[in-house]
N, C-alpha and C positions, 0 to 999 in steps of 0.2 A: 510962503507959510500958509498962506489961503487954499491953495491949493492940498495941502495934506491935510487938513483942518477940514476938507470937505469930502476928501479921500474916503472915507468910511460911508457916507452918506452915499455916494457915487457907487460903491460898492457891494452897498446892501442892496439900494436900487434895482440894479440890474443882476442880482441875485433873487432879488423877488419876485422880477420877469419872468427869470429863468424856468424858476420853481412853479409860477403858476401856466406857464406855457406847457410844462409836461402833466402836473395835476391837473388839468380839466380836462385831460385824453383818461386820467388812470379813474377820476369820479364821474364819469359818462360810460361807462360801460357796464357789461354784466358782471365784474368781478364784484361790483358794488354791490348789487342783488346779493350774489353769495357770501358776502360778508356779513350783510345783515341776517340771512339765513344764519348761517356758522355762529355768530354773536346771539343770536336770541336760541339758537340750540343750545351753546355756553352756559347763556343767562341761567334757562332755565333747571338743566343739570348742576349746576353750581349752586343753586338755590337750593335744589332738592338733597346735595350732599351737605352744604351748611346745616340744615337742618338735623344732620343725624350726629354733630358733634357734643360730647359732652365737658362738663371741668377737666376730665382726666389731657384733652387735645396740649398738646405741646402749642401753644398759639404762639409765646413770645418765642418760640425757634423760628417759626416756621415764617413771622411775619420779620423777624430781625433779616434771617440769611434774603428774603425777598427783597425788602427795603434797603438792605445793608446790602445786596446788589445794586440799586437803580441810585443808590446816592453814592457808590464808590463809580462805576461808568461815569466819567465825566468828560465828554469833549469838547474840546474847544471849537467854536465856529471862527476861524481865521479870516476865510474868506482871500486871505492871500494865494498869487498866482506863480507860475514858476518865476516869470520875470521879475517877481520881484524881490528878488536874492539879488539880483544886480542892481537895481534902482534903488529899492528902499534900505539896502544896506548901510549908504553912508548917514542916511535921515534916520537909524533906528534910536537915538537918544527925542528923536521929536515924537516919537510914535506913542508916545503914552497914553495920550486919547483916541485914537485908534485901537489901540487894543486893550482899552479899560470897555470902549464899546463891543469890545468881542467878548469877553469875559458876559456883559451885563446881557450880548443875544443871546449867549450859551445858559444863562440862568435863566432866562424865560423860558424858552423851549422845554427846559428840562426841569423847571419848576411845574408846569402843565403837564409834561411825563409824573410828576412824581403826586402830582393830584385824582391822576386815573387812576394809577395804580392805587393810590390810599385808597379810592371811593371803590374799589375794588376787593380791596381786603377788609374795608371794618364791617358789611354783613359777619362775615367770619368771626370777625372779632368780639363785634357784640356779640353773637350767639355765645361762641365759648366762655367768653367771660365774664356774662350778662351785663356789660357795661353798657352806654349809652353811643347814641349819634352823635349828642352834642358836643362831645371829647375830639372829633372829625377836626374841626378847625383849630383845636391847640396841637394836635401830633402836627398838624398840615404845617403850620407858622415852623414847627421844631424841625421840622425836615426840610423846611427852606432853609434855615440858617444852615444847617449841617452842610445841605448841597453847597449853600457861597461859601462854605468854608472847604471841600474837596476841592472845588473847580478852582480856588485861589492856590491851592496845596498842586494841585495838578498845572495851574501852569510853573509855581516856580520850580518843579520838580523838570521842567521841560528843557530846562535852560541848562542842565547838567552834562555833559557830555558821555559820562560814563551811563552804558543802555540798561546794567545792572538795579540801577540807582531808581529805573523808575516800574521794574517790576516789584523790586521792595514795597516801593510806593504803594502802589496798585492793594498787594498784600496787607500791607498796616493801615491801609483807609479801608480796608472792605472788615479788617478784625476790628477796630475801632466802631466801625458805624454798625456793626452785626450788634455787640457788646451793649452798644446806647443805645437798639432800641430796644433789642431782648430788655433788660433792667426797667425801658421806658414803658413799657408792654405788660410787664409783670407787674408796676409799681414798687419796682425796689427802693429801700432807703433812698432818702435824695444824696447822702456823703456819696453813695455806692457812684451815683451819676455824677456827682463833685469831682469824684477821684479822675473818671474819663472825660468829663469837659477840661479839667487840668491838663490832662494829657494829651486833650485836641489842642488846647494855645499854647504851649511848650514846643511840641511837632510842630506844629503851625509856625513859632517864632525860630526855630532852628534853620528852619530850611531857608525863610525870608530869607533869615541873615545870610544865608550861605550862596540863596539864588543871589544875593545884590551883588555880589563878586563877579557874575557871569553874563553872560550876552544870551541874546536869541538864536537858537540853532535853527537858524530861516531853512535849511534841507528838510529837516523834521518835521515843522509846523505845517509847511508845505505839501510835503509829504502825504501828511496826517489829513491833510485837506481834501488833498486829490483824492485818498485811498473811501475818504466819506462819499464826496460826489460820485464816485466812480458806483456807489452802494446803490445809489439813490437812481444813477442813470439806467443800471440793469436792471432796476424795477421797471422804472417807465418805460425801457426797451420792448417790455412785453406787452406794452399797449400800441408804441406808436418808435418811428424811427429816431435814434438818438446818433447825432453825428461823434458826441464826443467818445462814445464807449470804444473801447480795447479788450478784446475778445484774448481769450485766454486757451493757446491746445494743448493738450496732449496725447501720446502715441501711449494706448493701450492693449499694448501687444497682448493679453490673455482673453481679449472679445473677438480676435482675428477670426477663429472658429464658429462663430455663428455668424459674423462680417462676411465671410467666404460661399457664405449660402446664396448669399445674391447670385444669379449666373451670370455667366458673361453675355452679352449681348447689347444692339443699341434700342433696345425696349427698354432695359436694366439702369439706363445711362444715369438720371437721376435719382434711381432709386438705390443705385449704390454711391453716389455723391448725398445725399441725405441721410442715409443709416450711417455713413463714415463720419458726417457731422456731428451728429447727434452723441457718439460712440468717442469723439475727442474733442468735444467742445466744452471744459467746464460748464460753461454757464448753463446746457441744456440737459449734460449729462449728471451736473451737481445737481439739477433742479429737480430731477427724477430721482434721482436716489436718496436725496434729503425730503422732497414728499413721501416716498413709498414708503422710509423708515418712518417717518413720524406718525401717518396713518397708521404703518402697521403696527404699531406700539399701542397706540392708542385701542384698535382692535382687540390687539393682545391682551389688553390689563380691562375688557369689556365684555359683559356680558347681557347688555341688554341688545335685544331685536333691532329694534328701531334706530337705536342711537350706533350701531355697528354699519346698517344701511345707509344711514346720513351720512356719516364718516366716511364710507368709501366712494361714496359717490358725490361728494363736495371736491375730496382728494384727487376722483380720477377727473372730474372738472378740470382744478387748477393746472394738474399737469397737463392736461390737453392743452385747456386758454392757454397757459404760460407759451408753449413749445411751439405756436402757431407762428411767431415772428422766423422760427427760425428757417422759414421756406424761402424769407430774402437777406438771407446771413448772405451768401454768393455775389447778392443782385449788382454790387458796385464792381464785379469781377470781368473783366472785359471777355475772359477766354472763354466764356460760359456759351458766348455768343458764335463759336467756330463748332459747336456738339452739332452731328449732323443728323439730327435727331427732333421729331417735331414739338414743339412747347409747353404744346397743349397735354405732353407726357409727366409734364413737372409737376403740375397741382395734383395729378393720379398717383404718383411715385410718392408724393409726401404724403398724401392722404394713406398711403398704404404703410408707409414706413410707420405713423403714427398709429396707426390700426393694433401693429405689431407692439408697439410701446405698451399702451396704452392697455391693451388684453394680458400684455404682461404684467402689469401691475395688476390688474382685476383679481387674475389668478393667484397674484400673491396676497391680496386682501382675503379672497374666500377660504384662503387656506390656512391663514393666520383666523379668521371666526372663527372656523370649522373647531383647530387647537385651542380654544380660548373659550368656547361653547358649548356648542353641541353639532353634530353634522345636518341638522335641519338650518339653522343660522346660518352654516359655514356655504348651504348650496344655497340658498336664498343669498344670500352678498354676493355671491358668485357669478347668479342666474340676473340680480337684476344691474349688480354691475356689468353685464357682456350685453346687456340690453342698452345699457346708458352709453357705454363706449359705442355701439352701432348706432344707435342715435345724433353722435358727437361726430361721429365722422362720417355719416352718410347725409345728414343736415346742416349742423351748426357749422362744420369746420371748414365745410365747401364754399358755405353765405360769407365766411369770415375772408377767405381767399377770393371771395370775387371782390369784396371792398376792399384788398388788398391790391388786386387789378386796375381796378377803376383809380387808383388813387396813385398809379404808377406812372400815369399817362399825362 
């Protein structure tokens, strides 16, 4: 009994290793530089469009569906591993302190999430509303209860079998929490807010009663677990090597046509093993097309100078930094070592493959200014984007691949 009693504590333990062995690779580098960049570029455009809101702003919408997102996401930190579907199966009537303490990690974390974001949104809010700062820590207390009452609502919804059951869920906690904070936000009647606190302990007491009938679906929780760590490990992947990650392919038969430009030859040897990677590797090929869209979006709906330049040139950053790991996606591959071809071709072959990325994206920023602006803009993004990409890969990306060398040995 001592032993499950300390179960959790054992658990978190070495969940705290875990996380701070790959955090001190991800806050030691230069992405941290660019964040604080990127964050004080935010800052101060956020500032400047605060300023231009008047009464007429939709605030309690627009702060309800934000809020009324970050307090319906509720995950649970389990911390549970696969084995233990087999072990702690027959002990799950003793587990209640065990996962009262999973419940209580998942509301710190996400009580901290839901504090940024507030201190994030009430500039906005004061302005629009002309209301005060000091109202900061009574929405704050209101949206902690909210969150422990979702994250209570989300595990007993977990325990259901039927997978229906819990996108419902999902649905009437995110209309429920939109509903109380809009009214919260507006200062509607309190009955108004009566009627939907009613209707949270009602839900709330239904479901209880209905989870105490069921067991823990240990596949799911599980599950839910891996599919978390597995987020968090192809983050740090990109700073530093992560044994647990599961690399994900697919065959994208409609790239084959520009795939086919490599020539054949053994010059070509890794450089058509690296564009083939890159071309079916989720993780490298999502990571590119979800930067390029977001940038370009951003682009899109901008028309200042400056703020168009920063943007693309933050964006072709990340995707450079990101995509550097992926010159030792192969390295644990024995057959790599039969290429009768000299080594010293591989760091060349990826530096060029990234080259090609990399100007491709350029190109697609200045073309999205150009449409979004003016053709002065769109060649300036263009010209100092193909600047920064030659910079990235005739400097930064080669220093990064030798420390990748040194550190293979």
């Amino acid at each position: 009994m001592k032993k499950i009693d300390n179960l959790w504590k054992e658990r978190l333990q070495l969940y705290t290793i875990e996380m701070r062995k790959y955090l001190k690779y991800i806050f030691n580098d230069h992405l941290l530089f660019v964040a604080i960049f990127a964050l004080s570029g935010g800052a101060y455009y956020y500032s400047t469009w605060v300023k231009t809101l008047n009464q007429d702003f939709p605030i309690g919408w627009v702060m309800g569906l934000i809020l009324g997102l970050f307090l319906t996401i509720s995950p649970i930190y389990t911390l549970l591993k696969n084995a233990d579907k087999v072990f702690l199966l027959p002990l799950e009537t003793k587990l209640h302190t065990y996962f009262r303490n999973a419940l209580t990690l998942s509301f710190v974390i996400q009580a901290y999430i839901l504090l940024m974001v507030l201190a994030v949104l009430m500039p906005m809010y004061v302005h629009a509303t002309g209301g005060s700062f000091r109202t900061f820590f009574f929405y704050l207390i209101i949206l902690w209860i909210i969150k422990y009452w979702n994250l209570h609502m989300h595990w007993d919804v977990l325990k259901f079998r039927e997978r229906q059951v819990e996108f419902f869920d999902w649905i009437i906690r995110f209309i429920l929490n939109t509903i109380f904070v809009l009214l919260l936000v507006e200062k509607a009647p309190f009955w108004y807010l009566a009627v939907v606190i009613l209707i949270y302990i009602a839900v709330y007491l239904y479901f209880q009663r209905m989870a105490k009938k069921k067991t823990i679906k240990w596949d799911l929780l599980i599950d839910k677990e891996e599919k978390r760590l597995t987020g968090f490990y192809r983050f740090a992947n990109l700073f530093t090597d992560v044994p647990h990650l599961k690399g994900q392919v697919k065959r994208r038969k409609w790239l084959d046509p520009i795939l086919n430009r490599v020539k054949y030859g053994q010059q070509n040897t890794y450089r058509y093993l690296f564009a083939r990677t890159f071309a079916r590797t989720n993780e490298y090929f999502g990571l590119f097309a979800r930067l390029t869209i977001i940038g370009g979006l951003i682009l899109l709906f901008s028309d200042q100078r400056y703020l168009m330049i920063g943007v693309a040139v933050v964006f072709l950053y990340l995707t450079g930094f990101q995509l550097i790991p992926m010159v030792r996606y192969h390295e644990l591959k024995i057959w790599l070592n039969l290429y009768p071809v000299s080594k010293e071709l591989k760091n060349g072959a990826f530096i060029r493959v990234i080259s090609v990325v990399l100007m491709l994206q350029a190109v697609v920023f200045g073309v999205l200014a150009l449409i979004s602006s003016s053709w002065v803009n769109g060649i300036l993004v263009l010209l100092i984007s193909v600047v920064f990409v030659l910079l990235l890969v005739k400097v930064y990306i080669p220093s990064r691949l030798k420390k990748f060398d040194m550190h293979s040995y």
